[in-house]
N, C-alpha and C positions, 0 to 999 in steps of 0.2 A: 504494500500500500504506500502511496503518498503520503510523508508529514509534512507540516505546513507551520511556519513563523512568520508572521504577519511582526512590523514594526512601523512607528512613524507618527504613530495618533497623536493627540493633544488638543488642548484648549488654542482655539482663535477664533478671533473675531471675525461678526460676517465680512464679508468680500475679501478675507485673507485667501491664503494658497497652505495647502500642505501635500507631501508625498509619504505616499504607504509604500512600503517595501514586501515582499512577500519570499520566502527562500523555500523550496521545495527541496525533500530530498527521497531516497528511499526508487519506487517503479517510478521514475521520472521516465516516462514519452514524449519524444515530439507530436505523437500523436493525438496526444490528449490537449483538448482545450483549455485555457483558463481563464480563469471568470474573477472580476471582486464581487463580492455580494454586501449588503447591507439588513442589516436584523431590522425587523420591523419592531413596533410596540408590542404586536402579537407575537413575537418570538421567529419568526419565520425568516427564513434568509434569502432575501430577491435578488437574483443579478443585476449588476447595474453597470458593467461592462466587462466583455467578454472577447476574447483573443480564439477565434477558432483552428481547431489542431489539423483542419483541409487546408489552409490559406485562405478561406473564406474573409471575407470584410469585419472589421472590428463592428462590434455591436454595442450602442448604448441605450440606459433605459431613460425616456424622452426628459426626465426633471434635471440628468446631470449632462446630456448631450451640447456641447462647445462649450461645456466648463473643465469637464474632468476627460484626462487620456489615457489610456492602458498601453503599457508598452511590457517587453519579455525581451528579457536577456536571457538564450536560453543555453550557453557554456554554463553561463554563474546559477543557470536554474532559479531567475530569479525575477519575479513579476513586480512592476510597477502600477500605482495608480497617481499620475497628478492630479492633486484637485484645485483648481481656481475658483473665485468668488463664491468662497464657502454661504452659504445659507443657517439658518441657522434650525431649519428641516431638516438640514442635512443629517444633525446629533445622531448618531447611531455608532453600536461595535460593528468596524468591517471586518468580513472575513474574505480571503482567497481560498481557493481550491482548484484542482482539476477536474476535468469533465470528459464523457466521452459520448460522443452524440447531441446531445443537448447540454443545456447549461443544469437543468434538474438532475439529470443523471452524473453526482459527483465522483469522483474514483477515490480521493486523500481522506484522512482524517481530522476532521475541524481541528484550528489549532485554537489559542487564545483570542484570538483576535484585536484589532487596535481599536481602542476608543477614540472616537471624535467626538468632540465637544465645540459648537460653535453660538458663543454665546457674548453680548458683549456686557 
């Protein structure tokens, strides 16, 4: 299985910038997609941009689309998320993971995940 460290979270204020780091290690495929997700209040974890493992187009979910980018460095096994003009809807723990097929079908094991806090 995939494990997964997620790094980068923190307090800022809205329209700040921060970046999530994610290091994968363990059945790392090029194969496999990955995704950040954001935990909902219900608990639930939505993707909110996604790296597909075909070379398919990056995908965003429409509230962080031309704020936040995903990018993979994938020697160092290691998934980005930038995020600009933070919101303060945004607040949630992000997680990354891998995928295989869709973004609900994860392959890793949740890690900690990073807290965002965007609050002023």
């Amino acid at each position: 299985q995939v494990q997964l460290v997620e790094s980068g979270g923190g307090l800022v204020q809205p329209g700040e910038s921060l970046t999530l780091s994610c290091v994968a290690s363990g059945a790392t495929f090029s194969i496999y997609g990955m995704g950040w997700y954001r935990q909902t209040p219900g608990n639930q974890r939505e993707p909110i941009a996604t790296i597909p493992g075909d070379g398919s187009p990056l995908k965003y979910a429409d509230d962080v689309r031309g704020r936040f980018t995903i990018s993979r460095d994938k020697p160092k096994n290691t998934l980005y998320l930038q995020m600009n003009n933070l919101k303060p809807e945004g607040t949630a723990p992000y997680f990354c993971n891998s995928y295989i097929g869709t973004p609900s079908s994860v392959a890793g094991v949740w890690g900690q995940g990073a807290q965002v806090t965007v609050s002023s």
